[in-house]
N, C-alpha and C positions, 0 to 999 in steps of 0.2 A: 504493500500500500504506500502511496505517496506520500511522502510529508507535505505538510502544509507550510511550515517551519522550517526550518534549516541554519542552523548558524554556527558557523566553525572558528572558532578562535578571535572570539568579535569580543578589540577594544576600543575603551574611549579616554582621554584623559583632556584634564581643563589645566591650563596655566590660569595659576594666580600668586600674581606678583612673581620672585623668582622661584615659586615652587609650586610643582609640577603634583597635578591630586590624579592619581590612576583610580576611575570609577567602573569602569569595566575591567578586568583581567583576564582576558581572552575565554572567553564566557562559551560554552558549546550546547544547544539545544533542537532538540528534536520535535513538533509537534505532527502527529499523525490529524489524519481525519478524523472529523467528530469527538476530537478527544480534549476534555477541559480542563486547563492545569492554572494551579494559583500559587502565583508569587508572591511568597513574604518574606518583609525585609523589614527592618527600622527605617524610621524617616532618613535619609542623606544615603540608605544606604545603595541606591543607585536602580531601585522600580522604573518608577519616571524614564531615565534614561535608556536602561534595556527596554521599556515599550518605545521608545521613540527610533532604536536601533529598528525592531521586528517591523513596527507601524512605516517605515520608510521618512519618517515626517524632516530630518538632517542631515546631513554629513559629518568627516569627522570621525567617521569609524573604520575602524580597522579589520580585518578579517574576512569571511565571506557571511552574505547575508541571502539567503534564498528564499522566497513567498510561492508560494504553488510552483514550486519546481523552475523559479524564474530566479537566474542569477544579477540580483540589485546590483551589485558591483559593474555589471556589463551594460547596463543602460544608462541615458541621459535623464537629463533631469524629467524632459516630457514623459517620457517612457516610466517612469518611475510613476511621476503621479497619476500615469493612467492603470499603471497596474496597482496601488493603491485606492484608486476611485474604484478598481473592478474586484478587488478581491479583499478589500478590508472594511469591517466595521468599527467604529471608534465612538467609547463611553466615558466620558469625564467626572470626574468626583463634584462637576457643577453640571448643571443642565444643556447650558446656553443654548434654550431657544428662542427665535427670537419674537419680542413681546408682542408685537402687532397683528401677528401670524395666530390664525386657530391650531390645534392638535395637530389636524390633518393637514395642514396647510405646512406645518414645520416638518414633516415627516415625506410628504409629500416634494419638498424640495431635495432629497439626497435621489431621488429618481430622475426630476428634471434637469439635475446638475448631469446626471448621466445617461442624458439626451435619450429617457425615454417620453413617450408618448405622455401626453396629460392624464388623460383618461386610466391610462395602464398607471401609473405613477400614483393617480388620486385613489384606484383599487386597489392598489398592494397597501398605500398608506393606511385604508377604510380597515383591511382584512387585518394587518398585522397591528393595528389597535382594539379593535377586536378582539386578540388571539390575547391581547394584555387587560381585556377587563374594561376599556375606553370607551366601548361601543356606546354610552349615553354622555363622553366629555367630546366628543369627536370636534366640535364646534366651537369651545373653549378656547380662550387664549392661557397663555402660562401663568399671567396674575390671580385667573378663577381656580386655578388646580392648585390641590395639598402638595407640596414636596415627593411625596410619592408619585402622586400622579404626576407631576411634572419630568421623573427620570423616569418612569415606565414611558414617557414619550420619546425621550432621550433613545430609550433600547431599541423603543419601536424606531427611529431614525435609523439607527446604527445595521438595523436586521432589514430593512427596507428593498436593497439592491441584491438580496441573497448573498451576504458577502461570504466566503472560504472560511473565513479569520475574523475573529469577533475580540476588539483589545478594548478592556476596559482599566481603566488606573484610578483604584478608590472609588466603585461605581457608585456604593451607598453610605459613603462616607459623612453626607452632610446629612442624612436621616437617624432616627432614632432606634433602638434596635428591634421594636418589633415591625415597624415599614422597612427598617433594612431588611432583615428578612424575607418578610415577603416579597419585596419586591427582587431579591437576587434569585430567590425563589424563582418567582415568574423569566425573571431573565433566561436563566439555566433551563427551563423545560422549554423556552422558544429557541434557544440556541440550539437544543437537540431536537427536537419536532425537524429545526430546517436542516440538519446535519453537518451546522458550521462545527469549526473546531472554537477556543479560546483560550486567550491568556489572559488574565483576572488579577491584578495586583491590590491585594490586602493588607490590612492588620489584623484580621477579624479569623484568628485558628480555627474559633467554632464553625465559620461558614467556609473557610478555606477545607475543610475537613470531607464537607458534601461535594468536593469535586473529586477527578479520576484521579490526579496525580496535582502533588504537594512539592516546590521549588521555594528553598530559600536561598537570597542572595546574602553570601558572607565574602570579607576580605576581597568583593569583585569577581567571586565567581559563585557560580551557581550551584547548592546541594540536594541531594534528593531528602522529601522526608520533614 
Protein backbone atom coordinates (compact mmCIF):
# COMPACT_ATOMS: atom_id res chain seq x y z
CA UNK A 1 0.00 0.00 0.00
CA UNK A 2 1.12 3.55 -0.79
CA UNK A 3 2.00 5.91 1.73
CA UNK A 4 0.49 8.99 1.80
CA UNK A 5 3.47 10.34 3.88
CA UNK A 6 6.85 9.99 3.34
CA UNK A 7 9.68 11.62 4.88
CA UNK A 8 13.26 10.69 5.16
CA UNK A 9 15.74 12.54 7.16
CA UNK A 10 13.71 15.92 7.08
CA UNK A 11 15.60 18.98 8.89
CA UNK A 12 14.92 22.27 9.84
CA UNK A 13 16.92 24.67 11.91
CA UNK A 14 16.38 28.72 12.60
CA UNK A 15 19.36 31.10 13.28
CA UNK A 16 18.88 33.29 16.11
CA UNK A 17 21.34 35.66 16.72
CA UNK A 18 24.63 33.77 16.56
CA UNK A 19 23.14 30.49 17.49
CA UNK A 20 21.95 28.15 15.48
CA UNK A 21 18.23 26.05 17.22
CA UNK A 22 18.16 22.49 15.31
CA UNK A 23 14.14 21.88 15.50
CA UNK A 24 13.99 19.07 13.38
CA UNK A 25 16.77 16.24 13.43
CA UNK A 26 16.27 14.41 10.49
CA UNK A 27 12.98 13.28 11.53
CA UNK A 28 11.74 9.94 9.31
CA UNK A 29 7.99 9.19 8.90
CA UNK A 30 5.69 7.00 7.23
CA UNK A 31 1.97 7.49 6.96
CA UNK A 32 -0.18 4.69 5.19
CA UNK A 33 -3.63 5.16 3.94
CA UNK A 34 -6.56 5.64 6.19
CA UNK A 35 -4.32 5.48 8.82
CA UNK A 36 -4.44 8.31 11.86
CA UNK A 37 -1.44 9.05 13.87
CA UNK A 38 -1.08 11.92 16.73
CA UNK A 39 1.67 13.94 17.58
CA UNK A 40 2.68 14.90 20.99
CA UNK A 41 5.15 17.05 21.88
CA UNK A 42 5.48 20.08 24.46
CA UNK A 43 4.98 23.51 23.28
CA UNK A 44 8.43 24.79 21.21
CA UNK A 45 8.92 21.24 20.84
CA UNK A 46 8.74 21.42 17.05
CA UNK A 47 4.55 20.11 16.17
CA UNK A 48 3.89 23.21 14.26
CA UNK A 49 6.84 22.88 12.20
CA UNK A 50 6.88 19.01 11.37
CA UNK A 51 3.13 19.87 10.09
CA UNK A 52 4.33 22.77 8.12
CA UNK A 53 7.23 20.39 6.66
CA UNK A 54 4.34 17.37 5.65
CA UNK A 55 1.58 20.23 4.85
CA UNK A 56 4.05 21.68 2.19
CA UNK A 57 3.17 25.33 3.46
CA UNK A 58 7.61 26.42 3.40
CA UNK A 59 10.88 25.91 2.77
CA UNK A 60 13.87 25.54 4.48
CA UNK A 61 13.90 21.82 4.98
CA UNK A 62 16.18 19.43 4.47
CA UNK A 63 15.78 15.85 3.54
CA UNK A 64 13.10 14.20 1.25
CA UNK A 65 9.54 15.13 1.77
CA UNK A 66 6.93 12.87 -0.33
CA UNK A 67 2.80 13.47 -0.21
CA UNK A 68 0.85 10.68 -2.29
CA UNK A 69 3.97 9.36 -3.70
CA UNK A 70 4.97 12.81 -5.17
CA UNK A 71 8.41 13.92 -4.50
CA UNK A 72 8.05 17.83 -2.97
CA UNK A 73 11.66 18.37 -3.35
CA UNK A 74 11.29 17.82 -7.27
CA UNK A 75 8.74 20.45 -7.86
CA UNK A 76 8.35 24.36 -8.07
CA UNK A 77 6.75 26.29 -6.19
CA UNK A 78 3.24 26.20 -8.45
CA UNK A 79 3.52 22.41 -8.52
CA UNK A 80 3.74 22.25 -4.94
CA UNK A 81 0.80 24.32 -4.18
CA UNK A 82 -1.24 22.59 -6.56
CA UNK A 83 -0.54 19.21 -5.00
CA UNK A 84 -1.34 20.77 -1.72
CA UNK A 85 -4.65 22.21 -2.93
CA UNK A 86 -5.33 18.55 -4.21
CA UNK A 87 -4.20 16.21 -1.78
CA UNK A 88 -4.31 18.03 1.80
CA UNK A 89 -6.65 19.17 4.35
CA UNK A 90 -5.76 21.75 6.93
CA UNK A 91 -7.33 22.28 10.63
CA UNK A 92 -6.05 25.06 12.92
CA UNK A 93 -6.36 25.37 16.75
CA UNK A 94 -8.57 28.63 15.58
CA UNK A 95 -11.23 28.45 13.14
CA UNK A 96 -10.62 31.28 10.61
CA UNK A 97 -13.61 31.42 8.99
CA UNK A 98 -14.50 34.09 7.41
CA UNK A 99 -17.29 36.33 9.20
CA UNK A 100 -19.58 37.55 6.47
CA UNK A 101 -19.79 34.10 5.00
CA UNK A 102 -22.78 31.49 6.16
CA UNK A 103 -21.48 27.75 7.17
CA UNK A 104 -21.94 26.69 3.76
CA UNK A 105 -20.64 29.46 2.18
CA UNK A 106 -17.09 29.09 4.03
CA UNK A 107 -16.82 25.48 3.35
CA UNK A 108 -18.10 25.93 0.02
CA UNK A 109 -15.05 28.07 -0.81
CA UNK A 110 -12.16 25.22 -0.57
CA UNK A 111 -14.16 23.62 -3.73
CA UNK A 112 -14.21 26.96 -5.72
CA UNK A 113 -10.60 27.61 -4.87
CA UNK A 114 -10.35 24.23 -6.65
CA UNK A 115 -12.01 25.28 -9.74
CA UNK A 116 -14.81 23.06 -9.02
CA UNK A 117 -18.34 23.75 -10.36
CA UNK A 118 -20.64 25.82 -7.83
CA UNK A 119 -23.37 23.68 -7.79
CA UNK A 120 -20.87 20.41 -7.13
CA UNK A 121 -18.91 22.62 -4.45
CA UNK A 122 -22.31 24.01 -2.74
CA UNK A 123 -23.37 20.00 -2.53
CA UNK A 124 -20.24 18.53 -1.16
CA UNK A 125 -20.30 21.62 1.31
CA UNK A 126 -24.55 20.92 2.19
CA UNK A 127 -23.52 16.98 2.43
CA UNK A 128 -20.25 17.13 4.56
CA UNK A 129 -22.08 19.50 7.01
CA UNK A 130 -24.51 17.31 7.39
CA UNK A 131 -22.25 14.22 7.98
CA UNK A 132 -21.13 16.87 11.10
CA UNK A 133 -24.44 17.48 12.71
CA UNK A 134 -24.81 21.28 10.69
CA UNK A 135 -27.77 20.40 8.77
CA UNK A 136 -30.04 23.08 10.73
CA UNK A 137 -26.62 25.82 11.07
CA UNK A 138 -26.18 25.57 7.29
CA UNK A 139 -27.02 29.36 6.90
CA UNK A 140 -25.31 30.72 9.83
CA UNK A 141 -22.55 32.97 9.82
CA UNK A 142 -19.53 32.08 12.60
CA UNK A 143 -20.71 34.91 15.07
CA UNK A 144 -24.24 32.66 15.41
CA UNK A 145 -22.33 29.24 16.17
CA UNK A 146 -20.85 27.94 19.61
CA UNK A 147 -17.18 27.28 19.30
CA UNK A 148 -17.98 23.94 18.50
CA UNK A 149 -19.85 24.49 15.94
CA UNK A 150 -17.77 26.98 14.47
CA UNK A 151 -14.54 24.00 14.20
CA UNK A 152 -16.81 21.37 13.07
CA UNK A 153 -17.18 23.99 10.07
CA UNK A 154 -13.59 24.31 10.02
CA UNK A 155 -13.32 20.01 9.58
CA UNK A 156 -16.07 20.39 7.39
CA UNK A 157 -13.71 22.97 5.02
CA UNK A 158 -10.62 20.85 5.40
CA UNK A 159 -12.70 17.30 4.32
CA UNK A 160 -14.58 19.33 1.44
CA UNK A 161 -12.19 18.46 -1.72
CA UNK A 162 -11.65 14.69 -0.44
CA UNK A 163 -8.29 15.45 0.45
CA UNK A 164 -5.45 12.13 0.98
CA UNK A 165 -4.11 13.90 4.14
CA UNK A 166 -6.07 15.47 6.66
CA UNK A 167 -3.38 17.83 9.10
CA UNK A 168 -4.61 19.31 11.81
CA UNK A 169 -2.38 21.40 14.77
CA UNK A 170 -4.38 21.62 18.13
CA UNK A 171 -7.76 21.18 16.37
CA UNK A 172 -9.66 21.57 19.70
CA UNK A 173 -7.48 23.37 21.45
CA UNK A 174 -9.45 26.47 22.01
CA UNK A 175 -12.71 24.28 23.34
CA UNK A 176 -13.57 22.87 26.50
CA UNK A 177 -13.19 19.23 27.14
CA UNK A 178 -16.38 17.84 26.63
CA UNK A 179 -16.85 19.88 22.98
CA UNK A 180 -13.33 18.84 22.49
CA UNK A 181 -14.25 15.63 22.51
CA UNK A 182 -16.95 15.53 20.75
CA UNK A 183 -16.16 17.24 18.25
CA UNK A 184 -12.52 15.30 17.57
CA UNK A 185 -14.98 12.69 17.80
CA UNK A 186 -16.98 13.75 14.92
CA UNK A 187 -13.71 14.75 13.20
CA UNK A 188 -12.08 11.14 13.25
CA UNK A 189 -15.27 9.18 12.10
CA UNK A 190 -15.59 11.74 8.80
CA UNK A 191 -11.83 11.26 8.34
CA UNK A 192 -12.43 7.44 8.10
CA UNK A 193 -16.06 7.22 6.53
CA UNK A 194 -13.83 9.20 3.57
CA UNK A 195 -10.70 7.03 3.96
CA UNK A 196 -8.20 10.02 4.26
CA UNK A 197 -5.36 9.34 6.22
CA UNK A 198 -4.02 12.08 9.36
CA UNK A 199 -1.62 13.64 11.26
CA UNK A 200 -3.25 15.29 14.42
CA UNK A 201 -0.97 17.34 16.69
CA UNK A 202 -1.89 17.26 20.40
CA UNK A 203 -1.40 17.74 24.06
CA UNK A 204 -4.45 15.92 24.93
CA UNK A 205 -2.86 11.69 25.74
CA UNK A 206 -6.54 10.81 26.41
CA UNK A 207 -7.74 11.77 22.92
CA UNK A 208 -4.38 11.04 21.29
CA UNK A 209 -4.86 7.42 22.68
CA UNK A 210 -8.39 6.87 20.35
CA UNK A 211 -6.02 7.15 17.29
CA UNK A 212 -4.07 4.16 15.35
CA UNK A 213 -0.79 5.16 16.09
CA UNK A 214 0.81 7.47 18.82
CA UNK A 215 4.27 9.81 17.67
CA UNK A 216 6.15 11.81 20.00
CA UNK A 217 8.47 14.55 19.01
CA UNK A 218 11.66 14.47 21.48
CA UNK A 219 15.23 16.18 21.03
CA UNK A 220 13.95 16.75 17.14
CA UNK A 221 13.07 13.50 16.38
CA UNK A 222 10.33 11.43 16.20
CA UNK A 223 9.23 8.20 18.96
CA UNK A 224 6.80 5.67 18.67
CA UNK A 225 4.57 5.34 21.68
Amino acid sequence: MQAVVQLTGVTRAFAQGDTRIEVLRGVDLTIRAGEIVALLGPSGSGKSTLLQAVGLLEGGFGGQIAIAGRDASALNGDARTALRREAIGFVYQFHHLLPDFTAVENVMLAGLVADRPQAEAEARARDVLNALGLGGRLNHRPSQLSGGEQQRVAVARALANRPRLVLADEPTGNLDEATSDKVLAEMLRLVRDTGASALIATHNERLAATMDRVLRLKDGRLVEG
